[in-house]
C-alpha positions in Angstrom: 0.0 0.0 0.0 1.6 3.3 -0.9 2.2 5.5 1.7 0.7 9.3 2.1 5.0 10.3 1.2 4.2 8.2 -1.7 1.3 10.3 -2.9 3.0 13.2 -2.3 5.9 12.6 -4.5 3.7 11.1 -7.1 1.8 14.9 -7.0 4.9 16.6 -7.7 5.5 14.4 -10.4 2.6 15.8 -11.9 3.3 19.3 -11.0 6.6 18.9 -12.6 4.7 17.8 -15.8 2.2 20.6 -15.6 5.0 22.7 -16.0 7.1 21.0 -18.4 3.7 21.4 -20.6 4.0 25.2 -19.8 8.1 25.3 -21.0 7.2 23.4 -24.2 4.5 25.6 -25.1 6.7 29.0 -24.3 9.7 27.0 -26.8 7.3 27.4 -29.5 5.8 30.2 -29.2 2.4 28.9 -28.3 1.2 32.0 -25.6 -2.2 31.1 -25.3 -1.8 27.6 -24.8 1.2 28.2 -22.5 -1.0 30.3 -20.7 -3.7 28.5 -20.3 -1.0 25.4 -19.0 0.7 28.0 -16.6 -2.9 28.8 -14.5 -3.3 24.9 -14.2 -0.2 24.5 -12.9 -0.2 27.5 -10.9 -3.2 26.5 -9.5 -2.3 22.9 -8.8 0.9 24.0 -7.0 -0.5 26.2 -5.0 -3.1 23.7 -3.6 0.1 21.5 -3.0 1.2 24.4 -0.7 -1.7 24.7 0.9 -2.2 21.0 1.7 1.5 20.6 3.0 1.7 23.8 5.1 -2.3 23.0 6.4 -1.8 19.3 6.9 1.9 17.7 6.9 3.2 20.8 8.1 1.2 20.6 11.5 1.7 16.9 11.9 5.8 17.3 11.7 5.8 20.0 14.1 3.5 18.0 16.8 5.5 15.0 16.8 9.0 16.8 15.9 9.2 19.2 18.1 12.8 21.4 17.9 13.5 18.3 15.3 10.7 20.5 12.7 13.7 22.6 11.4 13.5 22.2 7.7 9.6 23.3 8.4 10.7 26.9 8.6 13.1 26.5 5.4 10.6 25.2 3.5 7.7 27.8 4.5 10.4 30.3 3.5 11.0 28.2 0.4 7.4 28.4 -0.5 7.2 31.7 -0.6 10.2 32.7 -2.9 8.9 29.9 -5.4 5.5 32.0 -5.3 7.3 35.2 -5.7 9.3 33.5 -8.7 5.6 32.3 -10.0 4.7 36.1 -10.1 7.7 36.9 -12.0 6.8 33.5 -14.8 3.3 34.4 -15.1 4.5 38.6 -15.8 6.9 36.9 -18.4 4.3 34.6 -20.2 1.6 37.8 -20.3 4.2 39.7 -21.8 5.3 37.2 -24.2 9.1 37.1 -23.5 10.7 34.4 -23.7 14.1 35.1 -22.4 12.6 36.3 -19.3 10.7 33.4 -18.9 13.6 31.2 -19.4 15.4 33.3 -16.8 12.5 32.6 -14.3 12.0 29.4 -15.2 15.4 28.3 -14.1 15.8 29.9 -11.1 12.2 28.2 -10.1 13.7 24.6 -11.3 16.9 25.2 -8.8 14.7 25.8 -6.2 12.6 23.7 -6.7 14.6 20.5 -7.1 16.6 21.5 -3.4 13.4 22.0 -2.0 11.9 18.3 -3.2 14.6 17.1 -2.0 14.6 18.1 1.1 10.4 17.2 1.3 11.4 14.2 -0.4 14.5 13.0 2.3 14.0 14.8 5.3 10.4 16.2 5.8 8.6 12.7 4.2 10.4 10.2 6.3 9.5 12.3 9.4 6.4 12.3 8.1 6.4 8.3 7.9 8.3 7.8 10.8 5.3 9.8 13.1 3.0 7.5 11.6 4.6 4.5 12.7 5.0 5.9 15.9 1.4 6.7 16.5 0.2 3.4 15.1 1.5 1.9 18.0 0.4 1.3 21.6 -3.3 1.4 22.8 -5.2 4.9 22.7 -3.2 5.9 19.9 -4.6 8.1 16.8 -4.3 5.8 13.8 -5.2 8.1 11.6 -3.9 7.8 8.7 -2.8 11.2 6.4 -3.5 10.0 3.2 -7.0 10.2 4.1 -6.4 14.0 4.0 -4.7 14.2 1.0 -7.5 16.4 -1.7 -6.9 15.9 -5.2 -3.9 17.5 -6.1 -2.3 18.5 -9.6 -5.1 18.1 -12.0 -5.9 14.5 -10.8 -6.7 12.3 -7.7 -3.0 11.4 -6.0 -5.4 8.0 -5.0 -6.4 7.5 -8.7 -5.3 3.7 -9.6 -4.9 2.5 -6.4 -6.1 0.4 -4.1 
């Protein structure tokens, strides 16, 4: 059974396609439709965001403690890549593609050393709290995926079991 990490990095798997859709369509010149793949993806990461900061976020810090300290990092990380997202979107309306380019790059550096810090340090927290709280009597066995909204465009549950 996959785990809520799984999911997770399954959604920005899909993010990261969303926006490859968004770079091909700025390599050929294709505004509109670049555009119009830019506000799905925009709106996709966003709601990963949201879901992380509202829901894995929370559960880190509570069973973490002074151990959270890649939480603040990442909140911080957030916001630049949102910043950056301004800066992409001004670049797409005004049809430039150097500058998007430009943008686009410093928002895939980011991006990949934040992942991978999600992906290596804040996940296996993530796991490791489960595990934790699975055990012993009076324990919440809840179980985060069960929180997880449709993220990306698509359900991070869809094909499984």
């Amino acid at each position: 059974m996959p785990t809520a990490s799984d999911q997770i990095i399954d959604d920005h798997k899909q993010c990261d396609a969303l926006f490859l859709s968004v770079e091909q369509h700025v390599g050929q010149y294709e505004w509109e439709q670049a555009f119009i793949d830019f506000l799905k993806f925009n709106t996709a990461f966003r709601r990963h965001i949201a879901m992380e900061e509202s829901i894995f976020f929370p559960l880190i810090r509570d069973s973490a403690g002074e151990d959270a300290w890649p939480l603040k990092d990442l909140q911080s990380e957030h916001a630049k890549l949102e910043m950056i997202l301004l800066r992409i979107e001004e670049s797409i309306r005004k049809r430039s593609k150097d500058d998007f380019l430009l943008h686009a790059e410093s928002f895939f550096i980011l991006m990949h050393t934040h992942s991978i810090k999600e992906e290596q340090i804040l996940y296996p927290k993530l796991e490791a709290h489960k595990r934790k709280a699975s055990v012993g009597p009076g324990t919440d066995k809840s179980d985060p995926r069960d929180m997880i909204p449709p993220l990306c465009g698509t359900s991070a549950r869809q094909g499984r079991a």
